[in-house]
C-alpha positions as CSV (number, residue, x, y, z in Angstrom):
1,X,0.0,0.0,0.0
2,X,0.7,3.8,-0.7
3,X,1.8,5.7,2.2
4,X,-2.1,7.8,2.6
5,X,-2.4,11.5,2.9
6,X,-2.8,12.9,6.4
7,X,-6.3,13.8,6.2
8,X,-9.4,12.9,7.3
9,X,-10.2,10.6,4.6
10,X,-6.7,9.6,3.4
11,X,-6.4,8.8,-0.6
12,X,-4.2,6.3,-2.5
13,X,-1.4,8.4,-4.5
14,X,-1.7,8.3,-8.0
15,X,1.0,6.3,-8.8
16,X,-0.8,3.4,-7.1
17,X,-3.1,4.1,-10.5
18,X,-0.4,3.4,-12.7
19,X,0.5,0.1,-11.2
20,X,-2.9,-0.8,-11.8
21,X,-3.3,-0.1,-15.4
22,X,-0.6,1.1,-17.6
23,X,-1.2,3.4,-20.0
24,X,1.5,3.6,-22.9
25,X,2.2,7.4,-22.0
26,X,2.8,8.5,-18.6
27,X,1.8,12.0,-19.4
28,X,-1.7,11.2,-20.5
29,X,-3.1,8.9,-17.6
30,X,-6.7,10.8,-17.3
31,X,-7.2,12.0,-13.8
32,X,-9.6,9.7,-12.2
33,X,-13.3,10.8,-11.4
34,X,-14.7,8.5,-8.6
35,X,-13.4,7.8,-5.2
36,X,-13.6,4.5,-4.1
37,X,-14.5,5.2,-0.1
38,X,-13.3,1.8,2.2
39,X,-14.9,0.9,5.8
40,X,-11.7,2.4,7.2
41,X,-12.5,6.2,5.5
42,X,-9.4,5.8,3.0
43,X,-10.2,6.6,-0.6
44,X,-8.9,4.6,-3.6
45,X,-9.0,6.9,-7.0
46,X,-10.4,5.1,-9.9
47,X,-11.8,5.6,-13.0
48,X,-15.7,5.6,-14.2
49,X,-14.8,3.6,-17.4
50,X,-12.8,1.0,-16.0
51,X,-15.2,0.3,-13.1
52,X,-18.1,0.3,-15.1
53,X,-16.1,-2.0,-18.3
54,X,-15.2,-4.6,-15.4
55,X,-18.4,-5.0,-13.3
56,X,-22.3,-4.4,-14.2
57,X,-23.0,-3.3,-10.8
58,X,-20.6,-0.6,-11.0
59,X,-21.5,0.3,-13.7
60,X,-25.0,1.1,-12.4
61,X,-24.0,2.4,-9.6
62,X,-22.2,5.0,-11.7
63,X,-25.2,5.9,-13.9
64,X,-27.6,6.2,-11.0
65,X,-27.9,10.0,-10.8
66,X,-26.7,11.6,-7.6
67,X,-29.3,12.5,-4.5
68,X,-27.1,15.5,-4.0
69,X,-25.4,17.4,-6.5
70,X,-21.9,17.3,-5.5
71,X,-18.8,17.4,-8.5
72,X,-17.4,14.6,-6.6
73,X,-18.2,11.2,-7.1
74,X,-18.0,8.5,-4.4
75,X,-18.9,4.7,-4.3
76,X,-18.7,3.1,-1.1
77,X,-17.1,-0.5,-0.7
78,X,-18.3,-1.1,2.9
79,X,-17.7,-4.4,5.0
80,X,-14.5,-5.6,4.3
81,X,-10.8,-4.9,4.8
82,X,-9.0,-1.6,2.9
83,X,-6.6,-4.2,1.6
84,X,-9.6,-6.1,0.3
85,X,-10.9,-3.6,-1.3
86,X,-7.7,-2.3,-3.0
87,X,-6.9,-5.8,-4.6
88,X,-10.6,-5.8,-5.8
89,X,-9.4,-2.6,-7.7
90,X,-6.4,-3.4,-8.6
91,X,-8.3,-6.7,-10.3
92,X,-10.8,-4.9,-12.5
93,X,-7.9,-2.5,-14.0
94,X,-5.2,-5.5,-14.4
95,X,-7.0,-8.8,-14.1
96,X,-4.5,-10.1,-11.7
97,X,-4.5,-10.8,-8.3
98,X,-1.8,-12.7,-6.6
99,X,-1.4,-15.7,-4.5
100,X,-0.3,-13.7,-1.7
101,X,-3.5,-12.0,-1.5
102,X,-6.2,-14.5,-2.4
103,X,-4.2,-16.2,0.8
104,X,-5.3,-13.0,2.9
105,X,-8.0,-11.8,1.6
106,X,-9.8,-14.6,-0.4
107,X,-12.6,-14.8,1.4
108,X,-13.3,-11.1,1.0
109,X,-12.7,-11.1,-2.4
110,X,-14.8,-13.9,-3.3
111,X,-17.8,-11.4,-1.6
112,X,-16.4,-9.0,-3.5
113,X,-16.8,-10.9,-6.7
114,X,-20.0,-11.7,-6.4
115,X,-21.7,-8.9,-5.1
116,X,-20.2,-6.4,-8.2
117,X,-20.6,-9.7,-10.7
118,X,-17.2,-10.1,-11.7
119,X,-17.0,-14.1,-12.3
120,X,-13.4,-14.3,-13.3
121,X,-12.7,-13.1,-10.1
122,X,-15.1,-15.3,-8.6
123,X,-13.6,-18.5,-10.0
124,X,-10.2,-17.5,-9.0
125,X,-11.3,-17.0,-5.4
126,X,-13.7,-19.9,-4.9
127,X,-10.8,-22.4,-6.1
128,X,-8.1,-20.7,-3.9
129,X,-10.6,-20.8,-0.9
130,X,-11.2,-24.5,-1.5
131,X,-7.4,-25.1,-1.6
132,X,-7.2,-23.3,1.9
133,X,-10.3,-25.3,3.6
134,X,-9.4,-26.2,7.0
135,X,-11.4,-28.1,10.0
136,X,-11.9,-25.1,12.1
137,X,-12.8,-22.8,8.9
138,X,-15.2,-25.0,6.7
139,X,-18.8,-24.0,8.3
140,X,-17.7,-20.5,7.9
141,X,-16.5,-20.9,4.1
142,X,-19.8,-23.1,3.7
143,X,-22.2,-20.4,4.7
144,X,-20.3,-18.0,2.3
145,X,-20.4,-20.4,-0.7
146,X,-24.0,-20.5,-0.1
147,X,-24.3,-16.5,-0.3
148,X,-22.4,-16.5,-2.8
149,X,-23.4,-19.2,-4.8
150,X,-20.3,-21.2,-5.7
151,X,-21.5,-24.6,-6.3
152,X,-17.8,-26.0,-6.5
153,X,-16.7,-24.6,-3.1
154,X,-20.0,-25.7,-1.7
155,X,-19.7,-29.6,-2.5
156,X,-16.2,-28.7,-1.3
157,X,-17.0,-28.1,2.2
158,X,-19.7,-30.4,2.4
159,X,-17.2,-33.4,1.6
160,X,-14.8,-31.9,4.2
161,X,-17.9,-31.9,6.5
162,X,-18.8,-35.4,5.9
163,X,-15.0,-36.9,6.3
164,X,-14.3,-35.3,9.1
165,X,-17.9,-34.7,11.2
166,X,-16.5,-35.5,14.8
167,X,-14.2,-33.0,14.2
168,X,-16.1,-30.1,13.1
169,X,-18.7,-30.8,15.1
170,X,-16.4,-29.3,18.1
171,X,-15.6,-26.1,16.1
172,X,-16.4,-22.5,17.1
173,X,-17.8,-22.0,14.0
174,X,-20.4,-25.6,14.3
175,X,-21.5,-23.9,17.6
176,X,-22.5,-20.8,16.6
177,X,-24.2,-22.3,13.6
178,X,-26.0,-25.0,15.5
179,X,-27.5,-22.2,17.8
180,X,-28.0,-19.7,14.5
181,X,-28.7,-21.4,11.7
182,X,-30.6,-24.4,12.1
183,X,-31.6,-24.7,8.4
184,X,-28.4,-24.8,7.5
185,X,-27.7,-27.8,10.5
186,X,-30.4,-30.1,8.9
187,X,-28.8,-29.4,5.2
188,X,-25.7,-30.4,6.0
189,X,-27.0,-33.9,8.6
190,X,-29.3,-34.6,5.1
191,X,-25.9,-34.2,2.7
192,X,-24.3,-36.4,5.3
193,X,-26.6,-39.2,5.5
194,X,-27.5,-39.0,1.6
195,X,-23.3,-39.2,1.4
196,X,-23.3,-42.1,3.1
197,X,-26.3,-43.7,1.4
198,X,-23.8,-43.4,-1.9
199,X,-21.0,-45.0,0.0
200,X,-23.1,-47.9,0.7
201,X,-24.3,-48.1,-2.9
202,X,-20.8,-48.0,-4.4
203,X,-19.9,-50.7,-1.9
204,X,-22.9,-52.9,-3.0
205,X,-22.4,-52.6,-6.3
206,X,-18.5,-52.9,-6.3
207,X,-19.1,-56.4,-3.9
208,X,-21.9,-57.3,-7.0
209,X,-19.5,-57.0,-9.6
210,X,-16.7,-59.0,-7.5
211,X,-19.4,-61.8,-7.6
212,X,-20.1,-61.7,-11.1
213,X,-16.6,-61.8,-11.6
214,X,-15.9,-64.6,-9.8
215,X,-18.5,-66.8,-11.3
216,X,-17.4,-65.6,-14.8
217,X,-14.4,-67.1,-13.9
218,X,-16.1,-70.1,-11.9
219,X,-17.4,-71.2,-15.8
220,X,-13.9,-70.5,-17.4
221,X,-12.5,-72.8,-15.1
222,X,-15.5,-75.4,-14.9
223,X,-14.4,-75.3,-19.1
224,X,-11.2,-75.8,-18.2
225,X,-11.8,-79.2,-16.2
226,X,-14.5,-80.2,-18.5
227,X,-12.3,-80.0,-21.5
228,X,-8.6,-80.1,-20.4
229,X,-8.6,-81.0,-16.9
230,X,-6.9,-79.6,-14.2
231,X,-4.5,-80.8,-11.3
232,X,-6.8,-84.1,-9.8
233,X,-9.9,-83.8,-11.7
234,X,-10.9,-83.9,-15.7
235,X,-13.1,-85.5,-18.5
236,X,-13.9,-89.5,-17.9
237,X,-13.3,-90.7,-21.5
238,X,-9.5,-88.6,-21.3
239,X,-6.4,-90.3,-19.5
240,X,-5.3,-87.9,-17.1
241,X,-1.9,-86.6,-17.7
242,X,1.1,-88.3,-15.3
243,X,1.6,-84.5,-14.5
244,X,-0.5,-81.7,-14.7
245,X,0.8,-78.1,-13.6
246,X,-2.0,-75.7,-12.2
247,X,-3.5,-73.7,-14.5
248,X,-3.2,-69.7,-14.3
249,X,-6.5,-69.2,-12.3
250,X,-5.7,-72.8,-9.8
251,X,-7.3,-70.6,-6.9
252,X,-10.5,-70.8,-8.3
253,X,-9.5,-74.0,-10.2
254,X,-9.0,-75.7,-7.1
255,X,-12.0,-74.7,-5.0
256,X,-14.0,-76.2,-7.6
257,X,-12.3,-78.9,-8.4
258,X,-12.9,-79.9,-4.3
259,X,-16.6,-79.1,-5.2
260,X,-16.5,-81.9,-7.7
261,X,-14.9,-84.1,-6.1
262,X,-17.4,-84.0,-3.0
263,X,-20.6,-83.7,-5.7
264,X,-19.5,-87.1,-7.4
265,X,-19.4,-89.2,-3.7
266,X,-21.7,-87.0,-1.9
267,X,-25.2,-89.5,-1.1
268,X,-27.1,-86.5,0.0
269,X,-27.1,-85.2,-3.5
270,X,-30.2,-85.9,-4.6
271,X,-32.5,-85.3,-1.6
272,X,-31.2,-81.8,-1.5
273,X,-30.3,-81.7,1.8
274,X,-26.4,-81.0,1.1
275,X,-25.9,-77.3,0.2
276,X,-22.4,-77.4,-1.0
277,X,-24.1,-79.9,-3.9
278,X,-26.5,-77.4,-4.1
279,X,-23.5,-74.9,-5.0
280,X,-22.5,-77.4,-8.0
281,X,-25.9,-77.6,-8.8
282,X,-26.5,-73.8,-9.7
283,X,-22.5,-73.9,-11.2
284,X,-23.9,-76.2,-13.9
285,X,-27.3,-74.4,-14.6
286,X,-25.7,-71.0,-14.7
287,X,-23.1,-72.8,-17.1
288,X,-26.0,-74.1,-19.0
289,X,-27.6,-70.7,-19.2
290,X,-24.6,-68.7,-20.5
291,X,-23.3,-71.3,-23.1
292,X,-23.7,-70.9,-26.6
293,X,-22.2,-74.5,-28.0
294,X,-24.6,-76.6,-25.9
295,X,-23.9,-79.3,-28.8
296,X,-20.3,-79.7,-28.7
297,X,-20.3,-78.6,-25.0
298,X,-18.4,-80.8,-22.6
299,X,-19.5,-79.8,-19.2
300,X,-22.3,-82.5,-17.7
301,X,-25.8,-81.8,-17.9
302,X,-25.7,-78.7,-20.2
303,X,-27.8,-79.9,-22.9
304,X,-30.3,-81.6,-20.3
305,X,-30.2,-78.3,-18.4
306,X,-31.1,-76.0,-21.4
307,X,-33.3,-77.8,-22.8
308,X,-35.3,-78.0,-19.2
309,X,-35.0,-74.2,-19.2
310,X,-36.8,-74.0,-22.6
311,X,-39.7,-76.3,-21.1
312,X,-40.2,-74.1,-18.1
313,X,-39.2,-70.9,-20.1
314,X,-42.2,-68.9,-18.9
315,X,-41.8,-70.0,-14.7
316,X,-38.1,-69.2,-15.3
317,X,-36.9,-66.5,-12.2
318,X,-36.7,-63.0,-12.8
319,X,-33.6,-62.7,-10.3
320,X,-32.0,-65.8,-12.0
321,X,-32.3,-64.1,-15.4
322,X,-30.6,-61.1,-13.8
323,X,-27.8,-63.4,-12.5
324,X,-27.3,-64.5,-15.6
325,X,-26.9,-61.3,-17.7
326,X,-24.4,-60.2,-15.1
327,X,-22.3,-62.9,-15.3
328,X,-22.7,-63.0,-18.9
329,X,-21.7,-59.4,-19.0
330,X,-18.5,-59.9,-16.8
331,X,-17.9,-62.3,-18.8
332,X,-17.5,-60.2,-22.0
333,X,-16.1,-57.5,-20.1
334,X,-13.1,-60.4,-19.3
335,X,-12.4,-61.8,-22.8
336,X,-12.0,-57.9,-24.0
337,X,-9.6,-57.8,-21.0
338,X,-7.3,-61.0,-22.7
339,X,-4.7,-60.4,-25.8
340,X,-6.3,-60.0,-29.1
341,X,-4.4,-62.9,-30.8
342,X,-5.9,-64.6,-27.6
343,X,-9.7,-64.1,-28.2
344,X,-9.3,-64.8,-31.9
345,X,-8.6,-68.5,-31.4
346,X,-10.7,-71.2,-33.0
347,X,-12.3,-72.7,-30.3
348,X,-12.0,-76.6,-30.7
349,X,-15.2,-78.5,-32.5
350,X,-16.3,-81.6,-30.1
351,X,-18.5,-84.7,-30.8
352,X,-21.7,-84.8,-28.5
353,X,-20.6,-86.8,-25.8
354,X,-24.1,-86.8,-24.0
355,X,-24.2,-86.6,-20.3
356,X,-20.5,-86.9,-18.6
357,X,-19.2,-87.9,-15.7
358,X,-15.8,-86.0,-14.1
359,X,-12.7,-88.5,-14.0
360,X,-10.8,-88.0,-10.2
């Protein structure tokens, strides 16, 4: 700042015009025409034209006609620091402000911006406000982003307010707005619990996806053992291997193959009292409902299984056709995943071998 005048309303220097918008000749800077008057009675010199070229509420505050005829002109900027008000000025002659004072002085400057309609400004502040958001200041800053109407810094302080809740709910500034503003309280509990309401959502649906997943891969690998084999368990009319290494997915490989293994000795089986032969059970018809080569197909019961779905096509489950879209879907989603010279292989033609039993 200029050193000020030692009178009873002290005015910026004109130099302090200069460094706010340069004029290619010294000499002919016009003499500016409206006084800028700051809550602390110091007057910033400015000119009509600028003001009113930078800000549409200047400029009708400017073409108002005076109550009083007076050859001066004055426009109060109440409120807010001198300092404020100065880099507000300085803004609309140079369109800069820097970091230094958006640190300081943001807060009033993001008023500023919005109550004279300058949104380049506005922008500026809101995002170096954001940056600057801090456990004991975020109430505050969220009851100026709603006077102000910055949407950006508003979902900003909200977030903060639903991370850190415990927190800010021990703030000065919680306090005084628990006892103030209750409007603002239940907007902020309601942004809260609809926050978490997402959370739990995204959780669901990330856990619902895992499971599709996994059965997408459940089929590759029944495939697998159907048609290759794996480590203990393959096709009956194949010799297994004297050594077979795991294949790249044996975590899943080997749960399943256990599966098997316990479905083809298990006595329960057909009374349905066993649930883990209930498991295989729904492995094979989900396979069944997924495949499309049902006639070269090796898995057991894929043709008997399709072919009971198309008998009891109308009674079939609305949830179980949902299952399996997913899993068809994740499936997909997986062979785009693989190589390209990958997907593009022939897959092998089979004879029908009928209903098949697993070799152990």
């Amino acid at each position: 700042m200029e050193e000020f005048h030692n009178t009873a309303f002290p005015t910026i220097s004109g130099d302090l015009m200069s460094d706010h918008f340069q004029f290619s000749d010294q000499d002919s800077l016009p003499k500016p025409d409206v006084e800028i008057l700051t809550s602390s009675g110091l007057r910033i010199p400015a000119h009509t034209g600028i003001l009113a070229l930078a800000s549409p509420v200047l400029e009708n505050v400017i073409e108002r006609p005076p109550k009083h005829r007076s050859s001066e002109k004055t426009i109060p900027i109440l409120g807010v620091p001198c300092e404020a008000v100065s880099a507000f000025i300085q803004f609309l002659y140079s369109s800069r402000c820097s970091e230094e004072e958006l640190e300081k002085y943001g807060i009033h400057l993001l008023a500023l911006s919005h109550v004279y309609l300058v949104p380049q400004l506005k922008h500026r502040c809101s995002k170096a406000v954001g940056q600057r958001l801090t456990i004991d200041n975020v109430v505050d800053v969220l009851q100026l982003a709603r006077l102000c109407d910055s949407p950006d810094l508003y979902l900003k302080c909200m977030r903060m307010l639903s991370s850190n809740f415990k927190a800010v709910e021990k703030t000065e500034g919680w306090k005084f707005m628990h006892e103030n503003d209750p409007f603002l309280e239940l907007e902020i509990l309601q942004f809260i619990d609809e926050d978490e309401s997402r959370k739990k959502r995204t959780r669901r649906h990330r856990e619902e996806q895992r499971l599709y997943m996994e059965l997408s891969e459940a089929m590759e690998c029944l495939e697998h053992i159907c048609t290759e084999g794996c480590t203990t368990v393959g096709p009956c009319d194949l010799e297994p291997s004297k050594k077979r290494d795991p294949c790249d997915k044996f975590s899943i490989c080997e749960g399943l193959q256990l599966l098997i293994k316990h479905f083809a000795i298990c006595k329960n089986r057909v009374n349905g009292k066993c649930t883990r032969c209930k498991r295989m059970w729904q492995l094979l018809r989900l396979h069944s409902s997924i495949c499309d080569q049902t006639d070269s197909c090796r898995v057991p019961l894929c043709r008997q299984f399709k072919l009971k779905m198309q008998l009891e096509k109308k009674g079939v489950e609305t949830l179980w056709r949902l299952l399996v879209k997913k899993v068809a879907s994740a499936r997909a989603m997986s062979s785009l995943s693989l190589p390209k010279r990958k997907r593009e292989e022939p897959r092998e033609t089979m004879h029908d071998h009928g209903i098949r039993n697993f070799r152990l």
